[in-house]
N, C-alpha and C positions, 0 to 999 in steps of 0.2 A: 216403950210404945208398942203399942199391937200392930203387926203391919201383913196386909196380903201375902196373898205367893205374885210368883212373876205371871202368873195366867191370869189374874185379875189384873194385874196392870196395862196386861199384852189388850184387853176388852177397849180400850179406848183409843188405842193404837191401831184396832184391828178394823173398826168402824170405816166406812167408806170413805175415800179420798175426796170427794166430789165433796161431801159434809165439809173438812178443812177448807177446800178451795172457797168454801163461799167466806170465809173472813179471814184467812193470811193472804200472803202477797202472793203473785204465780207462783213461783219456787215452791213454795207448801213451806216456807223457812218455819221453824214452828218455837222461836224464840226468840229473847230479846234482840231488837232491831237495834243502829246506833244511827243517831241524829245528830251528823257534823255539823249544821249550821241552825238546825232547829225546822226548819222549813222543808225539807223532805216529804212526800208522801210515804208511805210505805214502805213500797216498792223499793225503791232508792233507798229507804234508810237501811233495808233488808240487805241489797248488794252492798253498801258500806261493810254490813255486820262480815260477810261472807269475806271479802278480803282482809278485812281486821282478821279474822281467825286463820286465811291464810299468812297472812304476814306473819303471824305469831310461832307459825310452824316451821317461816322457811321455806314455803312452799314453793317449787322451782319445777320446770319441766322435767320429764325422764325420774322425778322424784315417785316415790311409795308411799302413801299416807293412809292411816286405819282412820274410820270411824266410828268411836265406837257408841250404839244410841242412833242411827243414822239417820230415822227417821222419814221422810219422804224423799230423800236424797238432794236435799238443795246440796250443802258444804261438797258433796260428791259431784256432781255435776256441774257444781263451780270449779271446784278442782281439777276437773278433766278437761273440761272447755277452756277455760282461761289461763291454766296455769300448764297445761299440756303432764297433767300426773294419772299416775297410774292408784288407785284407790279403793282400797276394802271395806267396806260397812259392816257392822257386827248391829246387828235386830234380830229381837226373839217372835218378830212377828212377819210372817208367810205374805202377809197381805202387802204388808208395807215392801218387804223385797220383790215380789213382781210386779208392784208399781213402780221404783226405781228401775230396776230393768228394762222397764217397758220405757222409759222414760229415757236410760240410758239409747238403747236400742234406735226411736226415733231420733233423738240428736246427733245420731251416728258415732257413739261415744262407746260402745259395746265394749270393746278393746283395753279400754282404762278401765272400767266399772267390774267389780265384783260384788255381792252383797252374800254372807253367810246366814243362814239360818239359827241364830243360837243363843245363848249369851257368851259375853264376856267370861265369865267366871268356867264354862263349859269348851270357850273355843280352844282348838290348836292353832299354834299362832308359829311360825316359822323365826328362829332364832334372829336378832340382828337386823330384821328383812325390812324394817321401813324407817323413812326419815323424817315420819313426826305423825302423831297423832289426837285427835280430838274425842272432849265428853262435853259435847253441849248440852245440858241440862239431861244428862243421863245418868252421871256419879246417885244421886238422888234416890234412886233406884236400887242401889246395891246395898245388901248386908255387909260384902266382908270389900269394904272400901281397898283396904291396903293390900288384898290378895290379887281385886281385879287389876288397879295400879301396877304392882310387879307382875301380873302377867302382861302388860304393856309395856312397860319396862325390858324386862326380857326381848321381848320382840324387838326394840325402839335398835338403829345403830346409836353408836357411841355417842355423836354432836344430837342425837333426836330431840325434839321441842314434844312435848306436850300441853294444849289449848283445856284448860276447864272452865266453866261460867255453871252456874248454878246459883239456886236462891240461897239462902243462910238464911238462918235466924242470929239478930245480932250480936247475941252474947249467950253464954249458959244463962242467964239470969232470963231472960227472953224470949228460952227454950224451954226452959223451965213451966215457965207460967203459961207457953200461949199453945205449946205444941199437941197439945192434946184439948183445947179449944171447939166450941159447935163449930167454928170456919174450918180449923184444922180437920178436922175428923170428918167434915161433910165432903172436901175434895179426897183426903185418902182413901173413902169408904164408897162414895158415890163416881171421881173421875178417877184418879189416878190408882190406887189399889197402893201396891207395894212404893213405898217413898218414906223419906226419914230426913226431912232439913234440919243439917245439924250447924251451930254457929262455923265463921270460917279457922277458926281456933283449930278445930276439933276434922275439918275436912284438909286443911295445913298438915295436921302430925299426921294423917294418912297417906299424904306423898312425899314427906319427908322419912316416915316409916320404910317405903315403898323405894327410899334413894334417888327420890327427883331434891331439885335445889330450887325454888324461888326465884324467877328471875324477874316477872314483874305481876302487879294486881292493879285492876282497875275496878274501878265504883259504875255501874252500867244499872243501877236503881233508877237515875231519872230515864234513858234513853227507852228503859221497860214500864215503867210508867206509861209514856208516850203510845208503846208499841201497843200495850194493853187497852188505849184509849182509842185507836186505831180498829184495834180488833172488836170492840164492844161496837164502835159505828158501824162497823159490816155485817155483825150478827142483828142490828139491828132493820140493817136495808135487808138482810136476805132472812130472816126469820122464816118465811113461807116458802121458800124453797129447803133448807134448812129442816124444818119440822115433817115437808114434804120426803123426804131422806130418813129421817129419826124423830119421830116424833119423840116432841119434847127438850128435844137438843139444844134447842137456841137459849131457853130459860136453862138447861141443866150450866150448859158453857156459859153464860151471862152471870148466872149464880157466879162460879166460880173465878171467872176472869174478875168479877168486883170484889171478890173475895182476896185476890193474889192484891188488887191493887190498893185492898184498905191494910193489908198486911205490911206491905213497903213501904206504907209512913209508918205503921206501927211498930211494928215487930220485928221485918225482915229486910235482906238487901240480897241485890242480884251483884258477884263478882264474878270480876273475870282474873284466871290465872294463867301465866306461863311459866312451865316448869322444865327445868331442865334434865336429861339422865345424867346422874349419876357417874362419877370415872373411879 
């Protein structure tokens, strides 16, 4: 598969914040939501997702947690507000880190938050230093899976949890045939840039490579479904502010959001993993 560099992927990252807010929830959470009783808005199903992921880590006060992928900083700013931790963000994008900041900063959260400039595969990471970390939909994104892994690893203490979720393609056989696809190729070329959904077979041997152990997976394909149907109704009430910001944006994300969701009955599934380090 032909795939960008990380500076074509950083262009949709990099886009104004305001643009996201008009169809995710407050937090800017910018991934699948989970819907405990089906009846949620958003919102709600959004801070479900955010404790799901802290639970998965272990997340406790006085604790150190990396994210790596961070994004607009929701999992960060849940983590420092709610769970009283101290938390590093790893983004190769400038913009998105002085929006967390700034964000941290107002909540009076400055204290806990850090966010690095770089990527994963480029960051120095302090031996040992934290007690669990997350790649929510960021794995996705990397060439050498198993390298950025044990540089996590490395970092993680002994007991550390690792949170992954990411889409999949369901089998080799399904990678095969779809991944280089008009839908494929129009989100890797047109939103995302650099990205390679590979079955979860195949993103498994990379943290088992890496010396994590498996300690649970879960099916989060319907709860993204949901979240994706959520977000097309927002792109559709704010299109004129939205296009107002980027022209074009609403139909470019609309395109591609119905694109993810004809995917997940077909081809693909969103999981989620906890992994444990290694002894």
């Amino acid at each position: 598969m032909n795939r960008s560099s990380t500076t074509e992927t950083n262009k949709h990252y990099d886009q104004d914040p305001a643009l996201f807010a008009s169809f995710l929830d407050p937090t800017l959470k910018y991934s699948s939501a989970l819907y405990l009783t089906g009846d949620e808005d958003l919102a709600t199903a959004q801070q479900n997702k955010l404790e799901f992921i802290a639970d998965a880590m272990h997340a406790h006060e006085g604790g150190r947690y990396l994210d790596v992928g961070c994004g607009w900083g929701s999992l960060m700013l849940y983590l420092a507000a709610s769970r009283g931790a101290k938390v590093v963000g790893i983004t190769p994008s400038a913009r998105q880190a002085e929006f967390v900041l700034s964000r941290a900063e107002a909540g009076g959260l400055s204290s806990l938050v850090e966010v690095r400039v770089t990527t994963i595969e480029s960051a120095t990471l302090e031996s040992s230093s934290f007690d669990g970390a997350s790649f929510a939909g960021s794995i996705v994104h990397m060439e050498d899976r198993v390298g950025a892994l044990q540089t996590v690893a490395d970092a993680l203490c002994r007991d550390g949890r690792v949170y992954i979720s990411e889409s999949c393609y369901r089998s080799q056989s399904h990678y095969d045939r779809f991944s280089n696809s008009a839908g494929a190729s129009f989100v890797r070329e047109e939103v995302f840039g650099n990205g390679d959904m590979v079955p979860p077979s195949v993103l498994l041997k990379a943290t088992e490579d890496a010396g994590f152990t498996l300690e649970s997976a879960t099916d989060l394909t319907p709860h993204y479904l949901k979240t994706i149907e959520a977000w097309v109704e927002n792109i559709d009430a704010s299109r004129e502010s939205m296009d107002a910001l980027s022209p074009g944006a609403a139909d470019l994300l609309r395109r591609y959001l119905v694109i993810g969701q004809t995917g997940f009955v077909v081809a693909t599934r969103q999981i989620a993993f906890v992994l444990a380090r290694g002894r």
